[in-house]
C-alpha positions as CSV (number, residue, x, y, z in Angstrom):
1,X,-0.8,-5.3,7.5
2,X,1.2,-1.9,6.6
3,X,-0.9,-0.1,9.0
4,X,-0.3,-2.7,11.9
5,X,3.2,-2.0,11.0
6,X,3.1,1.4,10.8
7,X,1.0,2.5,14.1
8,X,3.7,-0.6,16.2
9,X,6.4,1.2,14.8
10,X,4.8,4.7,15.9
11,X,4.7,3.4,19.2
12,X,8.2,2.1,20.0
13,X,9.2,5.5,18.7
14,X,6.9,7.1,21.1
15,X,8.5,4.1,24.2
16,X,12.2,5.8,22.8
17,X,11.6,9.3,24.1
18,X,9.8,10.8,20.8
19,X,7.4,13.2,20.9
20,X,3.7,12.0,20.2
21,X,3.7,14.1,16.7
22,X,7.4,13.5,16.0
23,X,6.6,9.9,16.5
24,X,3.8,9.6,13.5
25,X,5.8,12.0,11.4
26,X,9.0,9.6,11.7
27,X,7.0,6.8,11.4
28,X,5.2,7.5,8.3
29,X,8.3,9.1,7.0
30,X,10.5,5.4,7.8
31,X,7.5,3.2,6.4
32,X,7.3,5.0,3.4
33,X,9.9,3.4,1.3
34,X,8.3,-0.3,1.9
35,X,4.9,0.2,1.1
36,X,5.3,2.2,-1.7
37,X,8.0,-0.5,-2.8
38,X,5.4,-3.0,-2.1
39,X,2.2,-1.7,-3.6
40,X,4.4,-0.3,-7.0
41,X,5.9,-4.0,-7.5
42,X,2.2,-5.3,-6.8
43,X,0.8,-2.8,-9.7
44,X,3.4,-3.1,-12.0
45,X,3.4,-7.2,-11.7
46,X,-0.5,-6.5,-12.3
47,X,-0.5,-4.4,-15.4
48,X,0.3,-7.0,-18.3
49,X,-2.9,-8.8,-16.7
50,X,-5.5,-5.8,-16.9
51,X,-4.4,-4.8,-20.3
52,X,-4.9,-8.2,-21.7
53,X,-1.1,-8.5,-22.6
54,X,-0.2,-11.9,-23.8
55,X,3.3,-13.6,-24.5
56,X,4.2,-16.8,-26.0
57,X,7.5,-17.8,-24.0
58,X,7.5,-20.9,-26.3
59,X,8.6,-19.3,-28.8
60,X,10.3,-16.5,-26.9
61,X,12.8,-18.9,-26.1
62,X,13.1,-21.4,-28.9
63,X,12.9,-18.8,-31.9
64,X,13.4,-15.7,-29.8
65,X,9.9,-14.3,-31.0
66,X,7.6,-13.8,-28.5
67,X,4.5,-12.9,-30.0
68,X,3.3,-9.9,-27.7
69,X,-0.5,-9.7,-28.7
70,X,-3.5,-7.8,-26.8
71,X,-6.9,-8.9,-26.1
72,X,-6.8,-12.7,-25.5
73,X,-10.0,-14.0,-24.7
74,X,-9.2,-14.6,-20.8
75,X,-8.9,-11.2,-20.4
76,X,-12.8,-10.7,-20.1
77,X,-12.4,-12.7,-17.0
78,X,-9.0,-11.6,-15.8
79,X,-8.8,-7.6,-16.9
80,X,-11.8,-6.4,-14.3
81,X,-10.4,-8.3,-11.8
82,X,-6.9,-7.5,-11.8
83,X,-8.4,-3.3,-12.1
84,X,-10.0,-4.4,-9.0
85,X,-6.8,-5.6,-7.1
86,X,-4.9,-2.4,-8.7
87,X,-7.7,0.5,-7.4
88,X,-8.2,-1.8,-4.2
89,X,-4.4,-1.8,-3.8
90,X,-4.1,1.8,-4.8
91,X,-6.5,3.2,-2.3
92,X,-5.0,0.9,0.4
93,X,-1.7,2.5,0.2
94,X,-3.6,6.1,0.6
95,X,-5.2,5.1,3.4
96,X,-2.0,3.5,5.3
97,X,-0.1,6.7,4.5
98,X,-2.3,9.5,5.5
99,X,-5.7,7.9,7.1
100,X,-4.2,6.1,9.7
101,X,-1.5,8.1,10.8
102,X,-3.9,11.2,10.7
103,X,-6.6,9.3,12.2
104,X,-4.2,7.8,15.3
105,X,-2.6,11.8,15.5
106,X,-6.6,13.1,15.9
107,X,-7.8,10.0,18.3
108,X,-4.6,10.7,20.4
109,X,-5.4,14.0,20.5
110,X,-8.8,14.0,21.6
111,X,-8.2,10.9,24.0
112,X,-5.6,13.5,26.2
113,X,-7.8,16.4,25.5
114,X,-10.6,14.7,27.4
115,X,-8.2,13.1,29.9
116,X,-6.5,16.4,30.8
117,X,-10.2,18.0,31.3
118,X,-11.8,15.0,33.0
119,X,-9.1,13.6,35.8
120,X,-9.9,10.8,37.3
């Protein structure tokens, strides 16, 4: 969805007078701030899960002792599956911030490249 975001946003720039390389820079620069907001808040909601981390709010609020303990027996179900949203969610972020906006710079690129040398 960030990339969708990202390469629309890259175009109204580009509809605004922007140069084409301007365009991605500003683009990626302004889209920045939310996906890294987004995928941090994602990670960091995550983490209690992968490391097993358990709390008893019971008695957090009635006694005002949690009892933090590790290791909890769903977390041999729930730790390699919340890794795998982390990593997953980790290397999307890469990919929205540098692939694609490399990626649409390149294709663009090549697309005039082969237009200015093959008029039709």
């Amino acid at each position: 969805m960030g990339s969708i975001i990202l390469i629309d946003y890259t175009d109204i720039l580009i509809q605004r007078g922007y140069g084409f390389k301007d365009a991605v820079v500003t683009g990626g620069a302004t889209r920045l701030t939310p996906v890294l907001l987004t995928a941090a808040s994602t990670v960091f909601g995550l983490l209690p899960l992968a490391i097993g981390m358990n709390i008893n709010f019971y008695t957090l609020f009635t006694r005002f002792n949690p009892q933090i303990y590790f290791g909890v027996d769903s977390a041999a179900f729930w730790n390699p599956l919340a890794w795998t949203i982390i990593f997953g969610l980790a290397f999307a972020t890469f990919l929205t911030l540098i692939v694609i906006p490399s990626m649409y710079y390149v294709l663009y690129k090549k697309r005039n490249s082969n237009t200015a040398q093959n008029p039709q």
